[in-house]
Every structure is written in structure tokens, then in C-alpha cells.
C-alpha positions as CSV (number, residue, x, y, z in Angstrom):
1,X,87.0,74.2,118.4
2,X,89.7,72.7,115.6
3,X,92.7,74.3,115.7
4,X,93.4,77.0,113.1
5,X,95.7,79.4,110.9
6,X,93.3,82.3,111.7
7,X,94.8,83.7,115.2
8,X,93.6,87.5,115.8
9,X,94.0,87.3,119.9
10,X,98.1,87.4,120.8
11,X,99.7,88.1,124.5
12,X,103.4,89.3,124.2
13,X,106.3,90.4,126.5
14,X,108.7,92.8,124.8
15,X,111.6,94.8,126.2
16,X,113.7,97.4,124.1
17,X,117.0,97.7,124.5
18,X,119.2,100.0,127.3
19,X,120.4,103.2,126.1
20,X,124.6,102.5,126.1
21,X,126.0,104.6,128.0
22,X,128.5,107.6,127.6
23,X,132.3,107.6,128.2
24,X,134.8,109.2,130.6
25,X,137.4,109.4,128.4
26,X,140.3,112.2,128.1
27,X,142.3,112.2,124.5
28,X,145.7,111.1,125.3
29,X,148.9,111.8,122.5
30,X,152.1,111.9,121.8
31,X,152.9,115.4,122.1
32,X,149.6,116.5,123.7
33,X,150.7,117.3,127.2
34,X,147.1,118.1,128.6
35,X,144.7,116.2,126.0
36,X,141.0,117.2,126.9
37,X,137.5,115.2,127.5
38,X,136.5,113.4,124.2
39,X,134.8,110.6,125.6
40,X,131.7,109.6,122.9
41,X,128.2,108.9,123.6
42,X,126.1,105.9,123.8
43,X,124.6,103.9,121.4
44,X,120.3,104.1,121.2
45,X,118.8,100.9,122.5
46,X,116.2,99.2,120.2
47,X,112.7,99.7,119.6
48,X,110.1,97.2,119.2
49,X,108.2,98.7,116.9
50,X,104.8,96.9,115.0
51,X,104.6,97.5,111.2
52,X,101.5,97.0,108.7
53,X,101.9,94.6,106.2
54,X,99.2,94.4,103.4
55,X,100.3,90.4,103.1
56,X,99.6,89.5,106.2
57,X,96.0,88.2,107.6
58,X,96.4,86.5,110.9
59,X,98.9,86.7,114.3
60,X,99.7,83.2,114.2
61,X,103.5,84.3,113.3
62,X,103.5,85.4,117.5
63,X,101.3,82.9,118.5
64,X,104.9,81.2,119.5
65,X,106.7,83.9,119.8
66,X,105.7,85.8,123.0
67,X,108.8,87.1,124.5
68,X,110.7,89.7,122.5
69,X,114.0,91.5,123.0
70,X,115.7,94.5,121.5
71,X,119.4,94.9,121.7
72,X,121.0,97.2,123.9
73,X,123.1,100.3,122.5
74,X,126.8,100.2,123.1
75,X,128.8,102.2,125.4
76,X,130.8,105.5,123.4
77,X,134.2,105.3,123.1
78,X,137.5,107.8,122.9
79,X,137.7,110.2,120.0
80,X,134.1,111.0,120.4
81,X,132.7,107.7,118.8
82,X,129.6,107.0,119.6
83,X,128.6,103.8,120.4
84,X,126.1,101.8,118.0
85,X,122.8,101.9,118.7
86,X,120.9,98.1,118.9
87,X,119.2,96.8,116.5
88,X,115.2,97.8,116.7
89,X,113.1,94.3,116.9
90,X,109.8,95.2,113.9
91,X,106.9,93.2,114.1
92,X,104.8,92.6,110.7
93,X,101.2,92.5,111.6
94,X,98.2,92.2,109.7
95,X,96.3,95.9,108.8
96,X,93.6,96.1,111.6
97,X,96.0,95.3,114.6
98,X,95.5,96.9,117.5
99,X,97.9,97.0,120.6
100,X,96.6,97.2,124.3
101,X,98.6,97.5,126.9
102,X,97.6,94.7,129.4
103,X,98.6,96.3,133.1
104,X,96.6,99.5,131.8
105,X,94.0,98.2,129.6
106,X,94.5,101.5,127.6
107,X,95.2,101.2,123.7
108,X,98.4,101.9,122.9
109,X,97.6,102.5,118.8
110,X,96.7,100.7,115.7
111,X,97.8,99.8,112.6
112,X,95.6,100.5,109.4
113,X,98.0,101.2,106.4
114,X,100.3,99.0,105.1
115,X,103.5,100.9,105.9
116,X,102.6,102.0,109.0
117,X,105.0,102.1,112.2
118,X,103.8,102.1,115.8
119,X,106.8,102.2,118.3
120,X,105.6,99.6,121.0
121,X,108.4,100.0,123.6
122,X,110.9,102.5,122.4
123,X,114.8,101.6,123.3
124,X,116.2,103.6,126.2
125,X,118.6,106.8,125.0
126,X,122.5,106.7,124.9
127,X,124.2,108.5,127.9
128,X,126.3,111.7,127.0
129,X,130.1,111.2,126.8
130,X,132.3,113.5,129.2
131,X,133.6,116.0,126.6
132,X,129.5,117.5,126.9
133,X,129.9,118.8,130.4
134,X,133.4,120.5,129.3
135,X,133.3,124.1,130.6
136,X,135.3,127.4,131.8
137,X,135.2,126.2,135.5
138,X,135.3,122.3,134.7
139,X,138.1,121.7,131.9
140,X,138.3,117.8,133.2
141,X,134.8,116.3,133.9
142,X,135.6,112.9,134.8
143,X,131.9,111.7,134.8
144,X,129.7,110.8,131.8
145,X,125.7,110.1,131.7
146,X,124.6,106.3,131.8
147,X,122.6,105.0,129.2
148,X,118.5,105.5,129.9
149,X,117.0,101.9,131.0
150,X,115.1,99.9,128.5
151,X,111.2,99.6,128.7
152,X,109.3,96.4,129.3
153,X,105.6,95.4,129.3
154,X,102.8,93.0,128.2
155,X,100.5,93.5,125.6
156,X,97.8,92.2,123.8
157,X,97.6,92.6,120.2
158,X,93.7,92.2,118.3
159,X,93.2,91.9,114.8
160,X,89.9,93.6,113.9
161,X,89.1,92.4,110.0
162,X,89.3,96.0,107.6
163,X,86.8,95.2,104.7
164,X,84.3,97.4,102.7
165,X,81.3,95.5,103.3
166,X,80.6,92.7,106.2
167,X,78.1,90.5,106.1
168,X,76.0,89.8,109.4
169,X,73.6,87.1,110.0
170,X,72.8,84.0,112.1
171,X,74.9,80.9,111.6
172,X,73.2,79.3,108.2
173,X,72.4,82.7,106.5
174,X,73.9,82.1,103.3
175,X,77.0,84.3,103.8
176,X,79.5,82.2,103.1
177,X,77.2,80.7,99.8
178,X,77.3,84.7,98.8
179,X,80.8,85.2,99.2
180,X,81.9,82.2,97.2
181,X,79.4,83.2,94.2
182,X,80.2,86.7,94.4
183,X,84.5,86.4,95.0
184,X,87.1,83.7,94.1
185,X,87.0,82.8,98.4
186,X,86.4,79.2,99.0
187,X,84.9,79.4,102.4
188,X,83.8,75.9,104.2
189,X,79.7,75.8,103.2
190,X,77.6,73.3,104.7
191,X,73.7,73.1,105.9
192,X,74.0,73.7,109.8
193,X,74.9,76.4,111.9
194,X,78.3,77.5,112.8
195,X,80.2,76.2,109.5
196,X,81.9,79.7,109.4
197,X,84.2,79.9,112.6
198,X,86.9,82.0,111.4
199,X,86.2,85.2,109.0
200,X,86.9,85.0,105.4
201,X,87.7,87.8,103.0
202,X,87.2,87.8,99.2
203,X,87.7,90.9,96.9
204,X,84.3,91.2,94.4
205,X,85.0,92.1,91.0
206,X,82.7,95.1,89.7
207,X,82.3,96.9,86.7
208,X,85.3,98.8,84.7
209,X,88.0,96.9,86.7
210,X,87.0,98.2,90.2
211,X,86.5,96.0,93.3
212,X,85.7,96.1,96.7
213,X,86.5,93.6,99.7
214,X,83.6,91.6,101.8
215,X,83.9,89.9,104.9
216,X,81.8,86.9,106.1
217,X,82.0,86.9,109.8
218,X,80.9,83.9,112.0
219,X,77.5,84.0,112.5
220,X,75.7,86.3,115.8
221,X,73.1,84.4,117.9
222,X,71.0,86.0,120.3
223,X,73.0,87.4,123.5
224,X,76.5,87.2,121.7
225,X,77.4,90.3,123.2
226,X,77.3,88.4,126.3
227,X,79.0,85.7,125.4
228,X,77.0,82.9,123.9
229,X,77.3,81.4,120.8
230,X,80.8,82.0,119.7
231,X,80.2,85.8,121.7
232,X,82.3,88.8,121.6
233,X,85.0,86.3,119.8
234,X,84.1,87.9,116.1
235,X,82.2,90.9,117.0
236,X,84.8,93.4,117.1
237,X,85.2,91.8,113.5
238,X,82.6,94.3,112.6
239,X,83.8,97.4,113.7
240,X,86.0,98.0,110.8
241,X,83.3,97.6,108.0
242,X,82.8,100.5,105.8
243,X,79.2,99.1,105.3
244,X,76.9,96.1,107.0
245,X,74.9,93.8,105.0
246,X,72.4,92.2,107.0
247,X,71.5,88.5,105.8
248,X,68.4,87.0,106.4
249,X,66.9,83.3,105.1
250,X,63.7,83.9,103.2
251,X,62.2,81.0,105.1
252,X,63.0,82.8,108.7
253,X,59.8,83.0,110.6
254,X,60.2,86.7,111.5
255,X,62.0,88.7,109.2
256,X,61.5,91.9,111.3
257,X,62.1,90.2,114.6
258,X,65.4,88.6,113.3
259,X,66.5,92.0,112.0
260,X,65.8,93.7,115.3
261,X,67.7,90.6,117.3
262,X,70.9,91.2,115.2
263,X,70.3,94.8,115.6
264,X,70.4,94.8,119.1
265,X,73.5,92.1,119.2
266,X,75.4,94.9,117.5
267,X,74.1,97.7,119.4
268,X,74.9,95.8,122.8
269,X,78.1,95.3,121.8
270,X,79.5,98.8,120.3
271,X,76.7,101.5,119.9
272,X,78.9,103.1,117.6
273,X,77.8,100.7,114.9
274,X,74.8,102.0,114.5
275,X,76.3,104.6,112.9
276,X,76.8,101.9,110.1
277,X,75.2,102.2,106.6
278,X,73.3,98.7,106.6
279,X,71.6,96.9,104.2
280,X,69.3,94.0,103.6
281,X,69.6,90.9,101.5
282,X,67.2,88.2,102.0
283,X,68.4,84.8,101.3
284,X,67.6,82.1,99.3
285,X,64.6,82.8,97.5
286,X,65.4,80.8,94.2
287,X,62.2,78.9,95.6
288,X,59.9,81.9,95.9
289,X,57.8,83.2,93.4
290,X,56.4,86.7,92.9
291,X,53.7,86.5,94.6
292,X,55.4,85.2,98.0
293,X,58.1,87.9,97.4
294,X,55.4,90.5,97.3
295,X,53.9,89.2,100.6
296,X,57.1,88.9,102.2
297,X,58.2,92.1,101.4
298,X,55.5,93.4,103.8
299,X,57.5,91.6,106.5
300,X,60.5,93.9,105.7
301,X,61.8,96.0,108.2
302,X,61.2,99.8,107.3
303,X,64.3,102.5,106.7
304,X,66.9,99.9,105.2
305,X,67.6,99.2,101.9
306,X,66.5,95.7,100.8
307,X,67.0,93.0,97.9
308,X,65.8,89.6,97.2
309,X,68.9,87.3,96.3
310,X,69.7,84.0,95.9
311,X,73.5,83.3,95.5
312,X,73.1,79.0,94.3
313,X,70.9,80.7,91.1
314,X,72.7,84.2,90.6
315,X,69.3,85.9,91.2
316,X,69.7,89.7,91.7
317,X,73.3,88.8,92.6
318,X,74.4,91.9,90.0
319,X,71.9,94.4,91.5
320,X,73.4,93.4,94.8
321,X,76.8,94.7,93.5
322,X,75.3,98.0,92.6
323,X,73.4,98.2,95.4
324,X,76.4,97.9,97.8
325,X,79.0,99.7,95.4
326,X,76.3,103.0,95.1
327,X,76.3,102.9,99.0
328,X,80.3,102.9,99.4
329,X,80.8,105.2,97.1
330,X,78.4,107.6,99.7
331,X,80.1,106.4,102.6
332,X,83.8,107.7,100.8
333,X,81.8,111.0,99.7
């Protein structure tokens, strides 16, 4: 496969920083005979903390960046200073990251707003200075608390595409055509299978100003949930689509059959998607006329809404639109 700017698999290594620790430390002045404790505490080690950003799309900024280290917090001082805490290490990802922690396989969160803060490894607490454990029986404690030790760990960060509407289809459906009539995205388009091999995003303009985004994701083929094809690679793609718009060639064989196939890739893969508003669009039919739309529309499968488009003429490309914008506005009822 050509190399790429799209990256949406990363393995890191971070470490925060050690928690500084506190100081023994007794306040000693001219004119103070018996000066007590006032040794400070430590400093806070660093976080590594990830953080949505809206202007971000791919991981390819940690692609060569896989080891990452916080600073440590300083020890405390006399007087009661406290030492300063290190600098937390933050992480810009795109919106739909999620972090896994590799030794556990359990996620550790995920990032979905632009804004939005998850504390990866967070930096290890400053010790307490002497002048804390001061007391009736103890006017002299001549111990302090070290600093708590820093946190370290692999992880694997995924980017799962967030869009309103993603298109699914076998490689050669027309999805990319559809997104670059439909949005100002300049997708690769040629006539075989497997043009697409990274997704692409485009934002289509609707009516009063309003807009939604769509994704065309790399095409399924049958048994990509096991692998084949380009597999699981751009499956979990799907998962963060509001709404799935099935695209099918008008000269397919089986309409019904291919509906089922991709169906079933899905369902394979994350049953939860079935849960999924989905709709039809069936493909270049500038070449049909009404009569062969009437017979294929027998073929159709049954409980899904469907249209006849065809994105190199425009046809039904605005009824599209409404067709998808009516839906998302159910799914945000």
C-alpha cells in the first residue's frame, strides 16, 4: 500500500513525571533561638494528558513520536516553598481518538469534543514537607514524605472517523463520485476497485445555510470482518456514523443479495451497528430508464429507505439531501 498522510493506528510509550519530594527543613534566624519545621512540599509531576482538537484529522504527528516524557516536580524548599510542579506533556489528537491500554487491552477513554482532556498517565504527587507532621508530642520531625513515583505504560491510540452520514459499499460503488458531486472533497476516483484506501470527509452544503458531514470509507468486500479485502482496517470507521448510506451499482447482479453481504459484514464486525438508521442509494442509473427503474425496484430490499441517484448527471442528487437531512434530524430528536 503507498504510503500516506492518513495514520489512525499509533503505539506510544509515555511516562509522567515523579511527584518532587518534600523537605526536612527547620527555619533558622538570627535571633530565633529554636526556629521550627518549615520545610515545603513537592512539586506535582506532569501529566500526559490527550486533548481534542477540531483541526486535526490523522495521528501522523505521533507516528514518529512514540516515546513521551513528562517532567518531574521539584523537591520543596525552606520557608514552606513548594517546589514547581513539571510541566504536563498534552497530546492534540484528532476528535474520534480512542486510547487503549496495550498490557490490559481495556480502553482507557476517548476523545469526541474539541476541547476535551483525557489524563493518559497522570504525574506522580509532591511529598509533604516536615512542618505537616509538627505536633504536641513531635515539635522537631526531621522526616518529610518522598514524592509519589511517576506512571509509565504503552498504548495504542485509534482514530474512529466522527461524521453524520457514512457511506458503505463495495470498492467501485460510486462513493467517492457522490462525495465529490455532493461536497467540495476531491477524493482519488477511478473505474476499479479499491481507489479509496483512506476515508475522506466532505461537509454537504443544505438548504438555509445548514450542513452536515459524510464520510466515504474504503470499500467492504465479503468476509472483511475477517480480514480480507482491506478487513477490519476501516471498519471501526463506521461506528461513529450518525447514519449509514448503503451504496449499491444499478448494474449489480443482486441488489438484495449485495445488501444482505454488507449487512452481514457490518453485523459480524459490531452488532451494535445494526442499531444504525440506513439507507439506500442505488448507483449510477443516468443509463436507466423508467421502465428498468420500475423493474429494479422490485429487486429492492424491503424496510430501508431507497433512492435512485446518479451523482456524474445530478439525478435525484437534491432529494438525496432531504432524504438523509429528514433522517438526521430523527436520529438528534
Amino acid at each position: 500500500m503507498p504510503s500516506s498522510n492518513f495514520v489512525d493506528y499509533v503505539k506510544i510509550f509515555g511516562r509522567s513525571g515523579n511527584g518532587g519530594s518534600g523537605s526536612s527543613h527547620f527555619r533558622r534566624e538570627k535571633f530565633v533561638e529554636f526556629g521550627g519545621p518549615d520545610g515545603g512540599d513537592g512539586g506535582k509531576g506532569g501529566s500526559i494528558i490527550l486533548r481534542g482538537n477540531s483541526q486535526f484529522w490523522t495521528l501522523i504527528h505521533l507516528k514518529y513520536q512514540r516515546h513521551i516524557f513528562a517532567e518531574n516536580g521539584e523537591a520543596g524548599g525552606g520557608a514552606r516553598s513548594t517546589g514547581k510542579n513539571g510541566k504536563d506533556v498534552i497530546i492534540d489528537v484528532p476528535l474520534g481518538t480512542v486510547a487503549r491500554d496495550v498490557e490490559t487491552g481495556k480502553i482507557v477513554g476517548e476523545v469526541t469534543e474539541n476541547g476535551q482532556e483525557l489524563v493518559l498517565l497522570p504525574g506522580g504527587r509532591g511529598g509533604l514537607g516536615n512542618w505537616h507532621f509538627k505536633s504536641a508530642t513531635n515539635q522537631a520531625p526531621r522526616y518529610s514524605q518522598p514524592g509519589e513515583e511517576c506512571r509509565e505504560g504503552w498504548f495504542i491510540l485509534e482514530l474512529k472517523i466522527l461524521a453524520d452520514v457514512g457511506l458503505v459499499g463495495f470498492p467501485n460503488a460510486g462513493k467517492s463520485t457522490l462525495l465529490a458531486a455532493v461536497s467540495a472533497a476531491k477524493p482519488k476516483i477511478a473505474n476499479y476497485a479499491f481507489t479509496t484506501l483512506e476515508p475522506n470527509l466532505g461537509i454537504v452544503e443544505y438548504r438555509d445555510h445548514r450542513s452536515f458531514v459524510m464520510a466515504d470509507i474504503p470499500g467492504i468486500i465479503e468476509g472483511a470482518h475477517e480480514g480480507k479485502g482491506l478487513g477490519t482496517r476501516f471498519l471501526r470507521h463506521i461506528e461513529r456514523n450518525s447514519i449509514l448510506l448503503f451504496m449499491i451499482p444499478a448494474d449489480t447482479k443482486d441488489i438484495r443479495e449485495e445488501y444482505r453481504i454488507l449487512l452481514n459484514e457490518l453485523q459480524q464486525y459490531n452488532p451494535e451497528l445494526m442499531d444504525k438508521q440506513r439507507l439506500l442509494a442505488i448507483t449510477k442509473t443516468d443509463l436507466l430508464d423508467e421502465e428498468l427503474q420500475e423493474a429494479l425496484s422490485a429487486e429492492l430490499p424491503e424496510g430501508v429507505p431507497s433512492l435512485f441517484i446518479s451523482s456524474a448527471t445530478g439525478y435525484h442528487l437534491p432529494q438525496l439531501k432531504d432524504m438523509l437531512w429528514d433522517a438526521l434530524q430523527k436520529e438528534n430528536r
